[in-house]
C-alpha positions, -999 to +999 in steps of 0.1 A: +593-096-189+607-100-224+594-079-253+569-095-275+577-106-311+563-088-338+557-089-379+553-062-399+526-068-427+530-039-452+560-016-443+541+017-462+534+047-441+509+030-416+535-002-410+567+019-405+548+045-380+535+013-362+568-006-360+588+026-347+569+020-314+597-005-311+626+018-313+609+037-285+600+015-261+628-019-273+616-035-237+583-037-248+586-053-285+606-058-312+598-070-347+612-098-359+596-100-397+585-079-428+562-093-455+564-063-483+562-066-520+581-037-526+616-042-526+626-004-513+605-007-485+608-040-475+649-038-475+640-005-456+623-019-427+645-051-426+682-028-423+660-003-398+648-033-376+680-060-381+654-084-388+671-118-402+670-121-433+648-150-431+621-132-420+624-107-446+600-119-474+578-109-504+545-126-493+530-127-461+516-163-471+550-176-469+546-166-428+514-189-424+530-221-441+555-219-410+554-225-371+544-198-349+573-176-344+561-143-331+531-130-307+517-104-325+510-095-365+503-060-377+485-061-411+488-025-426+482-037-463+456-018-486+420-017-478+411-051-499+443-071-485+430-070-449+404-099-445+430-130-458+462-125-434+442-118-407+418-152-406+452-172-417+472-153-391+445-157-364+439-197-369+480-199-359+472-178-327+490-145-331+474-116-318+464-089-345+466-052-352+443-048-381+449-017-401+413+000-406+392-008-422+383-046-421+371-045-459+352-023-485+330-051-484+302-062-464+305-096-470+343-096-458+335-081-423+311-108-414+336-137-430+362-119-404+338-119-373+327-156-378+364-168-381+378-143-353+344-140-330+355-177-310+396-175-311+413-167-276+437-139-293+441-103-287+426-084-316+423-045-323+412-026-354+435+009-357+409+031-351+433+052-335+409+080-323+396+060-294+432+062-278+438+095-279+443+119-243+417+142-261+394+113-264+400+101-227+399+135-211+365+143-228+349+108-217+357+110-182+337+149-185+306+132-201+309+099-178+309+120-149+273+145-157+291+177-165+266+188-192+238+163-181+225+143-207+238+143-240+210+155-267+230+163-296+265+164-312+282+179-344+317+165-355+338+177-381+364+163-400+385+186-420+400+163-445+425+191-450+425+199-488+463+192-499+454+156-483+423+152-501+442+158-531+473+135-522+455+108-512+418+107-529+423+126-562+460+114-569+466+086-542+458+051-534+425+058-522+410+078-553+390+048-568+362+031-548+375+003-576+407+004-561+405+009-527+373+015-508+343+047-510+354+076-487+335+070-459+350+037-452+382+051-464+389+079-445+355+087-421+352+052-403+374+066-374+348+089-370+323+068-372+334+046-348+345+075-325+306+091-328+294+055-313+319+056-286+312+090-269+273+083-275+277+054-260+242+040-269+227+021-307+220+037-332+185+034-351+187+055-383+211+071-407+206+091-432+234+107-457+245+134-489+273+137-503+291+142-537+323+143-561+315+182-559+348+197-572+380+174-584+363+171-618+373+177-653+348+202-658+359+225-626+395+225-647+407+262-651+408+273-685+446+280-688+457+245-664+478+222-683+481+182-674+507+185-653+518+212-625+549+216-641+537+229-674+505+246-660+505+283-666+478+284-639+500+266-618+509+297-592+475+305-588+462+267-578+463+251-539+462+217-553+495+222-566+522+196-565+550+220-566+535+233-531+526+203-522+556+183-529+585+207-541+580+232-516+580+211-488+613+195-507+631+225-506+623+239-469+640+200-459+607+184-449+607+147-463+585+131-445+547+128-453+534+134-478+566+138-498+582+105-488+551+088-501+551+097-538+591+088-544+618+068-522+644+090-538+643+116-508+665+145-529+652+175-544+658+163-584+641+128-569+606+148-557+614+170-589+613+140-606+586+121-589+565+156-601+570+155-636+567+120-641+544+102-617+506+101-603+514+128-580+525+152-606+491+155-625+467+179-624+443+176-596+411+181-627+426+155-652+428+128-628+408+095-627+395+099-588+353+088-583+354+090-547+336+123-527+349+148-517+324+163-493+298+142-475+270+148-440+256+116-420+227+119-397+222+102-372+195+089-346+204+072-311+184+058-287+159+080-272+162+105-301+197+117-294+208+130-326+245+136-343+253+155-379+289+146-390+304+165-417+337+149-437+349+175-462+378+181-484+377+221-477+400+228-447+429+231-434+446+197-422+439+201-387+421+184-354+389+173-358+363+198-345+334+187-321+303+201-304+281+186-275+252+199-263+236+184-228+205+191-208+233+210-184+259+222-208+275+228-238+313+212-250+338+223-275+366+201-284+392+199-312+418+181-302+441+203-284+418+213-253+381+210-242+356+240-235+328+236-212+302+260-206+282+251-176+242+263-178+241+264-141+267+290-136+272+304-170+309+297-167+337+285-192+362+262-183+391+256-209+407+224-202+443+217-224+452+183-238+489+171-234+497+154-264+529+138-279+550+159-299+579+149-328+575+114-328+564+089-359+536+081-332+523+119-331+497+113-350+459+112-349+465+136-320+489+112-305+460+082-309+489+063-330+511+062-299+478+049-274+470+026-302+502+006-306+510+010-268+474-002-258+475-035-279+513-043-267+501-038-232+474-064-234+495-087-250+524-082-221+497-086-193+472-111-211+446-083-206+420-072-229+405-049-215+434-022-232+414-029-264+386-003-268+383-011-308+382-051-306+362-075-332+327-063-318+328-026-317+343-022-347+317-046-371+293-028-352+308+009-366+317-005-396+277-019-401+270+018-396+295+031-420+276+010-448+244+019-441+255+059-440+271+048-478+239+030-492+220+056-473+235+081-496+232+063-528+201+058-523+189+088-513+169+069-482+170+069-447+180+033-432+167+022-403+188-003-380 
C-alpha cells in the first residue's frame, strides 16, 4: 500500500519527534506539509522532509481554506491552540493526532467531543504512556489474575528537577496564564494511564498541592538574576550553566539545549544563557504553577490509588506499585517485579524498549503512539487507538476535578 500523507502542525519538540517516524518507516508515511509560525523551525522541517514549498506555510488556517490533500494532521501547537485546528481539520475528514492535552479548559473539551463524537475519522490524543511495552507487558499480568484483584496502587511521577525548572519555572508551561495548571500540563498522562490499568470509574478525588519552592523568597542570599553573574551559582542544581552549558560542551544538543536557542554552537547556548528566559535565576522567575502535587483517588468498589507528581527527582521512569488480593507489583518502566503471596516468590520480568531514536521517548510510548495511529489509518482499523475521543474526555474530566479538588480544598465526588 502507499504511505499515508501527513501535515505537521507545530514543528517544536513534540512535531519534529512525531514526524521523524517518517524517516524511519518512509513506507508507512510521509509528510507532505508544515504550518509553523516560526520561521527557523518551519524552514527546518520543510528542507528535512522536502516538503513543496506550497505546503510550507505560516498558518495552519491557510490548510482548511483548501481541498483535502493529506490523510492525517498532527496538531502539536501549545496547550490553548489545540481545540480550533482540530474541529476545522476534522469537518475536512483528516484523521488527527492531537497533542495532549485537548485544552486547559473545560468548556473546550466538551466543544471538541460534540464536534468530533459523530465524524467517521481516526482520532488519538498523544497520551503516549498507553503505548508503551512497559505498559502492555504489565496489562496482560493484571488481565490474566497474577496478583488477584487489584485493591490499591501508588504511581509516582518524578518530574526530574532540571525539567521542572526548564519547562515550568523558565519554559512555556510556567504560567497557568500561559499555558495550562500542572496537572493538565504535565500529569494528564498519568492520569489517564491510572484509569487505564484500573480499568473501572472513578467516584471521588481528592487533591494537595503547592508552589512549594521556585519562589522569590526560597532565593539564596548571595544568587544574582542571572546564572552567569550568580556567585552562588556553583553551589545551585537549577543551574543553567549545568543545565545548558554543560551539556553544550560534552556535544549533547538535543533536548533541552536545542529548545532554548536554534544556534546549536557553544557561544550560541552561551548566548541563549546570558540573554534569554532560560538564563535566569530559577527564584527571580515569573512561574505560578506547582511544583509538587498528591491526587487520591476512589474506584469502584473502594479500590483506591495515591499519585504523587513532584519536581524533586531525578528525570527518570515513572515508578508504580500494585497491590492485589494475591500479590504485590513493582514497575518503573524498565522491568516488572511480582511477588506472588502464594508461593512467596519474586519474579523480575525486563522490558525491551527502543533505544537512540527521536521516538525513545516516554519509555518508547512515542514510537507505539505514532506507529499505532498510522496503523489504523493504513488498515481502516481503530481498534490501534487506546487514547481516542472517549477515554481521553473521560481522563481529562478527572484531571479537572483532581485541580478544583485542590483549590478548593474538597473532595469531588463524580
Amino acid at each position: 500500500m502507499k504511505p499515508i500523507n501527513m501535515i505537521i502542525i507545530g514543528a517544536g519538540n513534540r512535531g519534529q519527534n512525531y514526524a521523524s517516524y517518517t524517516l524511519i518507516y518512509p513506507e508507512n508515511a510521509r509528510v507532505v506539509g508544515v504550518a509553523e509560525p516560526r520561521e527557523y523551525y518551519r524552514n527546518e522541517m520543510a528542507k528535512k522532509y522536502n516538503i513543496p514549498e506550497e505546503n510550507v506555510v505560516n498558518d495552519w488556517k491557510e490548510f482548511v481554506n483548501r481541498k483535502k490533500f493529506a490523510d492525517a494532521v498532527i496538531i502539536a501547537t501549545q496547550d490553548r491552540e489545540h481545540v480550533e485546528p482540530a474541529i476545522q481539520f476534522a469537518e475536512l475528514g483528516y484523521n488527527i493526532l492531537l497533542e495532549k492535552p485537548i485544552s486547559p479548559f473545560e468548556s473546550e473539551c466538551d466543544r471538541l467531543y460534540e464536534n468530533l463524537k459523530n465524524k467517521n475519522i481516526i482520532f488519538s490524543v498523544c497520551h503516549v504512556l498507553r503505548y508503551t511495552p512497559f505498559t502492555t507487558k504489565l496489562k496482560s499480568i493484571l488481565d490474566s489474575g497474577t496478583i488477584g484483584e487489584i485493591i490499591s496502587m501508588q504511581h509516582l511521577e518524578p518530574v526530574g528537577y532540571y525539567h521542572q525548572a526548564h519547562s515550568f519555572v523558565r519554559g512555556n508551561w510556567r504560567k497557568e496564564s500561559e499555558s495550562s495548571f500542572m496537572l493538565l500540563a504535565k500529569s494528564c498522562h498519568d492520569i489517564d494511564w491510572i484509569n487505564f490499568i484500573m480499568g473501572s470509574k472513578c467516584k471521588s478525588v481528592s487533591s494537595f498541592g503547592s508552589l512549594k519552592h521556585f519562589r522569590k523568597e526560597n532565593k539564596p542570599e548571595k544568587a544574582g538574576k542571572r546564572c552567569v553573574d550568580c556567585s552562588y551559582e556553583p553551589n545551585c542544581p537549577y543551574s543553567a550553566i549545568k543545565i545548558y552549558l554543560k551539556r553544550a560542551k560534552e556535544g549533547f544538543f538535543d533536548w533541552p539545549v536545542n529548545i532554548i536557542t536554534t544556534d546549536l554552537s557553544i557561544d550560541g547556548v552561551k548566548k541563549a544563557i546570558e540573554t534569554g528566559p532560560y538564563g535566569l535565576c530559577v527564584y527571580e522567575c515569573d512561574n505560578d504553577v506547582v511544583d509538587n502535587q498528591v491526587v487520591i483517588l476512589e474506584y469502584d468498589e473502594g479500590k483506591t490509588v495515591s499519585f504523587t507528581m513532584t519536581a524533586f527527582t531525578d528525570l527518570t521512569y515513572r515508578r508504580t506499585s500494585i497491590f492485589g488480593t494475591r500479590g504485590e507489583i513493582y514497575g518503573d518502566g524498565d522491568k516488572i517485579e511480582i511477588f506472588d503471596f502464594m508461593t512467596d516468590k519474586k519474579t523480575t520480568i525486563p522490558i525491551n524498549i527502543i533505544e537512540n531514536t527521536p521516538l525513545s521517548g516516554h519509555g518508547s510510548g512515542d514510537f507505539y503512539l505514532i506507529d499505532s495511529f498510522v496503523r489504523a489509518i493504513i488498515e481502516n482499523n481503530p481498534s490501534y487507538i487506546l487514547s481516542g475521543l472517549n477515554e481521553t474526555i473521560a481522563s481529562h474530566k478527572l484531571v479537572f476535578a483532581a485541580e478544583k479538588a485542590r483549590k478548593e480544598k474538597k473532595v469531588i465526588n463524580l
